[in-house]
VEXDO-25800 format. One record per residue (C-alpha): residue in three letters; x, y, z; residue number from 0. Coordinates in nm, 3 decimals. Layout:
<type=ALA | px=X | py=Y | pz=Z | seq=NUM>
...
//
This chain:
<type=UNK | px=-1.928 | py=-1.384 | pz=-0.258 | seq=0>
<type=UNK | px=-1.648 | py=-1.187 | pz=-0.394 | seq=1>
<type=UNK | px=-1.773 | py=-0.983 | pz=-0.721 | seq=2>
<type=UNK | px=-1.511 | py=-0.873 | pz=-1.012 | seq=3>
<type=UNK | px=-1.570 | py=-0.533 | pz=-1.135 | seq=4>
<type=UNK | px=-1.693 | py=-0.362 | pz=-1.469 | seq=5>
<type=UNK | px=-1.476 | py=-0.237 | pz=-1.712 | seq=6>
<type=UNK | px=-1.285 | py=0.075 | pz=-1.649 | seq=7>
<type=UNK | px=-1.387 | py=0.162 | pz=-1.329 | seq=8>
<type=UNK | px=-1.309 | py=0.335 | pz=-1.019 | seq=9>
<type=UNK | px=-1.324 | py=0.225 | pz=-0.681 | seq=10>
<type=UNK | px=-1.225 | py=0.455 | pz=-0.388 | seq=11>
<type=UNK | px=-1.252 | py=0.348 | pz=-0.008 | seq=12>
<type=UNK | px=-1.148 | py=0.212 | pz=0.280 | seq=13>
<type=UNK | px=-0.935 | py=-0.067 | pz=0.126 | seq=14>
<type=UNK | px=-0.986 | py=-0.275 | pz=0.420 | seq=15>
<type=UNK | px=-1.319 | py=-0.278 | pz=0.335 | seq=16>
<type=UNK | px=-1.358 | py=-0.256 | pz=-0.003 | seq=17>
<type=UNK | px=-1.139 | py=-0.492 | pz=-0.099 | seq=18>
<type=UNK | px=-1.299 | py=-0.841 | pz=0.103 | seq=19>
<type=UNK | px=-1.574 | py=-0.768 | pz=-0.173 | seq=20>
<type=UNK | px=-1.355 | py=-0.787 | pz=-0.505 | seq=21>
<type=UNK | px=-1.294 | py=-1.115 | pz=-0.682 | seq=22>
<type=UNK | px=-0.928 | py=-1.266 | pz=-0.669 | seq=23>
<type=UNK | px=-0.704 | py=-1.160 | pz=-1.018 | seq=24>
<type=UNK | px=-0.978 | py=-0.893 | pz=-1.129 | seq=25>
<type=UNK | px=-0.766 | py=-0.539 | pz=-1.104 | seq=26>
<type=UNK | px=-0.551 | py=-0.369 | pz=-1.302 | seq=27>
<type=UNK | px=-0.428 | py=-0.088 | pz=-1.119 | seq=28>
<type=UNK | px=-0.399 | py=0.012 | pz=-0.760 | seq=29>
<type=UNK | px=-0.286 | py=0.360 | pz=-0.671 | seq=30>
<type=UNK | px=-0.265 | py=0.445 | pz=-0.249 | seq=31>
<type=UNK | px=-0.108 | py=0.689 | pz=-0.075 | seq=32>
<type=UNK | px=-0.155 | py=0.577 | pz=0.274 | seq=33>
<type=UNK | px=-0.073 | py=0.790 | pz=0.576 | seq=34>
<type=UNK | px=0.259 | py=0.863 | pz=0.645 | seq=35>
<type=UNK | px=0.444 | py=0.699 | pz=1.013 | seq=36>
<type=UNK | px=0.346 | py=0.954 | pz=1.293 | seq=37>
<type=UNK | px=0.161 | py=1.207 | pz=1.042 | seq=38>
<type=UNK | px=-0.218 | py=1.294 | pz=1.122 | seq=39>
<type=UNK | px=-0.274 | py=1.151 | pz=1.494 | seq=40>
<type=UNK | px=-0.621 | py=1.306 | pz=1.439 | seq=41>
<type=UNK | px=-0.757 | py=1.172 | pz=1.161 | seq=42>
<type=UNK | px=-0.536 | py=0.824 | pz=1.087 | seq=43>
<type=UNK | px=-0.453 | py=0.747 | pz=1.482 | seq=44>
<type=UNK | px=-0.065 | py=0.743 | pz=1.378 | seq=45>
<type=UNK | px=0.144 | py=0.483 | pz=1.290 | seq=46>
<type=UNK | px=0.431 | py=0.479 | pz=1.440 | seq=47>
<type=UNK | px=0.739 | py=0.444 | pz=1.233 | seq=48>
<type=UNK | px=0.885 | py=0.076 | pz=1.372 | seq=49>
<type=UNK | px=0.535 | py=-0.063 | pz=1.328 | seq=50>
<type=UNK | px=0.445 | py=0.056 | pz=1.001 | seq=51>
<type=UNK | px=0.531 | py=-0.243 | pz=0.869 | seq=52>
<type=UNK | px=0.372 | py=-0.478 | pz=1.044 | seq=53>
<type=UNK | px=0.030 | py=-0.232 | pz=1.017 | seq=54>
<type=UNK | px=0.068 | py=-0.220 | pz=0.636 | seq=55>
<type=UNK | px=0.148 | py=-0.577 | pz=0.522 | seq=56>
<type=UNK | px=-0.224 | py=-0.695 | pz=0.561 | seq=57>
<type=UNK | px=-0.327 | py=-0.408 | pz=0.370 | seq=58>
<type=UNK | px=-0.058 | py=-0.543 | pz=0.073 | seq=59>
<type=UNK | px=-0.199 | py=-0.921 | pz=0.107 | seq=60>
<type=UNK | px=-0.486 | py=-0.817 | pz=0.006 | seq=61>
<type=UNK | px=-0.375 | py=-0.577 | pz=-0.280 | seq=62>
<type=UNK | px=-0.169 | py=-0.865 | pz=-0.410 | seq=63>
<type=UNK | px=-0.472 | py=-1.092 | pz=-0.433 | seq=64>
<type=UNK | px=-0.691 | py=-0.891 | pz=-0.613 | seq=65>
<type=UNK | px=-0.401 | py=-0.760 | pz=-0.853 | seq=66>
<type=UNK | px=-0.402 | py=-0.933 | pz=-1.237 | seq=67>
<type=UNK | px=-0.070 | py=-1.070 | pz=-1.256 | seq=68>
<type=UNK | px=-0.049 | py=-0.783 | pz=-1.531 | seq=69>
<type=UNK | px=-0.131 | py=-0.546 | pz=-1.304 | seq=70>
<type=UNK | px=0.037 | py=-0.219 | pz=-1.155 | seq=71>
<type=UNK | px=0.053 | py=-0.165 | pz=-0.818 | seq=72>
<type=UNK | px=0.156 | py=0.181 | pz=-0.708 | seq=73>
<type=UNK | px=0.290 | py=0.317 | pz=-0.320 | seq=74>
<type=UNK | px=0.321 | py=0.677 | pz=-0.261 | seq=75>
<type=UNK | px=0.518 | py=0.634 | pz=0.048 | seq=76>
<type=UNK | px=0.776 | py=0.942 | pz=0.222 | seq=77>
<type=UNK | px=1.051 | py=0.839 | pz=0.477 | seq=78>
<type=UNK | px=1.019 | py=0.985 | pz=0.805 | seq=79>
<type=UNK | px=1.326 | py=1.134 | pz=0.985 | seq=80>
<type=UNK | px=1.417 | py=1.066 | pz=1.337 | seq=81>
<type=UNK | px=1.666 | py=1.194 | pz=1.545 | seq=82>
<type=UNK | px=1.830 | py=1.343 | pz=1.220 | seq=83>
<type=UNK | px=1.795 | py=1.067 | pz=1.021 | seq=84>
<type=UNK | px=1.598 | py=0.891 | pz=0.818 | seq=85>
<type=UNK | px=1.404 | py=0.588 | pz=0.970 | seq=86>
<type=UNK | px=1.411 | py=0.259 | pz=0.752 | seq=87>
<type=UNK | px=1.028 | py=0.198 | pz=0.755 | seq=88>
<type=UNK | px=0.996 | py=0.251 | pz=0.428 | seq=89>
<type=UNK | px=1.273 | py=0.030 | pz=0.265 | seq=90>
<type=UNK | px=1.175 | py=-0.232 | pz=0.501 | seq=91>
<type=UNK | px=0.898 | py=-0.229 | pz=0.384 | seq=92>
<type=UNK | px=0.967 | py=-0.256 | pz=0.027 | seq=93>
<type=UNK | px=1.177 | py=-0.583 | pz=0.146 | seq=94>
<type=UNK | px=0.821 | py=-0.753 | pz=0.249 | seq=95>
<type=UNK | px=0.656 | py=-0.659 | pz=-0.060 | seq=96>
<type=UNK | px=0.923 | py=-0.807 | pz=-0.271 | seq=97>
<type=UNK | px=0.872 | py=-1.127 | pz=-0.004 | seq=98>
<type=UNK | px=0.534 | py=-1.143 | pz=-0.078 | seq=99>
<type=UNK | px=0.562 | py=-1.143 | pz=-0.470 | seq=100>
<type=UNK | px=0.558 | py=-0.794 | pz=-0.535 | seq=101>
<type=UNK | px=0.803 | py=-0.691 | pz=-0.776 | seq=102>
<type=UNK | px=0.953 | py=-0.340 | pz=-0.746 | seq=103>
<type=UNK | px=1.008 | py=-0.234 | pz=-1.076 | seq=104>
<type=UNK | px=1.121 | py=0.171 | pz=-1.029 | seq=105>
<type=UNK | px=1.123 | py=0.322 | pz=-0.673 | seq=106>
<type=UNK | px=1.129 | py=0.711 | pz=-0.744 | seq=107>
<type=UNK | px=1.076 | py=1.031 | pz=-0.540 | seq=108>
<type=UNK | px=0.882 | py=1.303 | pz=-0.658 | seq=109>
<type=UNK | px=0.969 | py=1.624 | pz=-0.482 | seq=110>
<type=UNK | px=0.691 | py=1.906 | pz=-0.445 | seq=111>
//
């Protein structure tokens, strides 16, 4: 049985995981920053850049379910560059979330 959560709080995990347990339309906000394509082989395993995608979109399905329709999703996603350039991974993926519902209100880059 799926469970909505109290008020105001915090849940940090494995989404994966964590999420099969929360209750359809029950969040307000979702922050991630998942690994970026090809970036930590040791700990993440590495996803490589054309199947990012593919590996992320279940991930999203499941964020979009558990979202309020008033709620905020938010993506801190970086382009990789290959060969010189910058691989589309991450616009195509922005493509699919807009397929699936998501609406991309302000795509920014924040530079360190």
């Amino acid at each position: 049985m799926r469970k909505s959560l109290t008020t105001n709080s915090i849940v940090c995990g494995d989404c994966e995981q964590v999420l099969k347990a929360i209750a359809d339309n029950s969040v307000d906000l979702i922050i991630t920053s998942p690994p970026y394509a090809d970036s930590r082989n040791g700990t993440y395993g590495g996803i490589h850049p054309d199947k990012y995608v593919d590996w992320f979109l279940p991930k999203t399905r499941e964020f979009f379910r558990v979202l309020k329709s008033t709620g905020t999703f938010v993506l801190n996603i970086k382009e990789k560059v290959v060969n010189g350039e910058r691989h589309t991974y991450v616009l195509e993926l922005i493509q699919q979330l807009r397929a699936q519902g998501g609406f991309i209100q302000n795509v920014c880059k924040i530079r360190s």
